[in-house]
N, C-alpha and C positions, 0 to 999 in steps of 0.2 A: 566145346567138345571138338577135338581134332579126330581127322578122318584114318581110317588104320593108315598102317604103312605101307600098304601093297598099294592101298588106293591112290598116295600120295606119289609112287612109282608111275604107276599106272598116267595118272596125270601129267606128271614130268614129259613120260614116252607119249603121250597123247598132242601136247605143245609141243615137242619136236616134228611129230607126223604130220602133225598143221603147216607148222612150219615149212617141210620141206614140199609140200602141195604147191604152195603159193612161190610168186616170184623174193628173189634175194631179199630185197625192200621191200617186202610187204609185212604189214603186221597183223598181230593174232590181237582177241580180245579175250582176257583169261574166263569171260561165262562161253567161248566156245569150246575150249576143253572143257568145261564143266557140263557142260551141255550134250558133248561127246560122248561123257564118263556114264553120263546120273541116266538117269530117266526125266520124263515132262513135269515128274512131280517132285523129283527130289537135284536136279542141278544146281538149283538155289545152295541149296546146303552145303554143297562142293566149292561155292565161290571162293571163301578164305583159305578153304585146301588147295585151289588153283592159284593165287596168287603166291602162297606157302610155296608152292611147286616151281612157280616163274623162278622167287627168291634164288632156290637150291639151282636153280641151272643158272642164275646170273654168280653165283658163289663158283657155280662150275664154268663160269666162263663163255660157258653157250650163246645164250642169249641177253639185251639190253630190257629195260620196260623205258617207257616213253610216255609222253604227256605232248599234248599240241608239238609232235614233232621233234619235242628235244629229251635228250634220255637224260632220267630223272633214279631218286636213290629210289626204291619200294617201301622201304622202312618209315621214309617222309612223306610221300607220295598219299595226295587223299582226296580223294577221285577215281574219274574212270581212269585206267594204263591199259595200254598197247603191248606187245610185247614182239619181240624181232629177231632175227638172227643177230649178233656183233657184227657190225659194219667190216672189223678186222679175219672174218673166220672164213 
């Protein structure tokens, strides 16, 4: 089951807000949007809609997802991801 669309907006603008808290280099972990979003009881359920949400910003160019360091596709990626501002932005 995917999360409505507002929710998955919502998430997007929530990774960004993280984002710019933190220093340039520094990375998010997609259960801290979710965590952001949900409640204690329901952030879990948000996971794939937060990684879903990384995807669309790396499609928009925003952000990279990363794995030990080196930025990796999401699609492939299976495990924990990082997620970052583009080095280039």
């Amino acid at each position: 089951m995917s999360a409505p669309k507002d929710t998955g907006v919502e998430l997007e603008r929530t990774i960004l807000a993280l984002l710019d808290q933190r220093a340039p280099t520094s990375t998010i972990c997609p259960s801290d949007a979710a965590r952001a979003v949900g409640t204690p009881d329901s952030w879990r359920s948000l996971m794939d809609p937060a990684r879903k949400a990384a995807g669309r910003l790396v499609e928009a160019g925003e952000v990279e997802i990363t794995q030990g360091g080196e930025v990796v596709d999401l699609t492939t990626a299976q495990g924990p991801v990082r997620i970052r501002r583009r080095a280039d932005s």
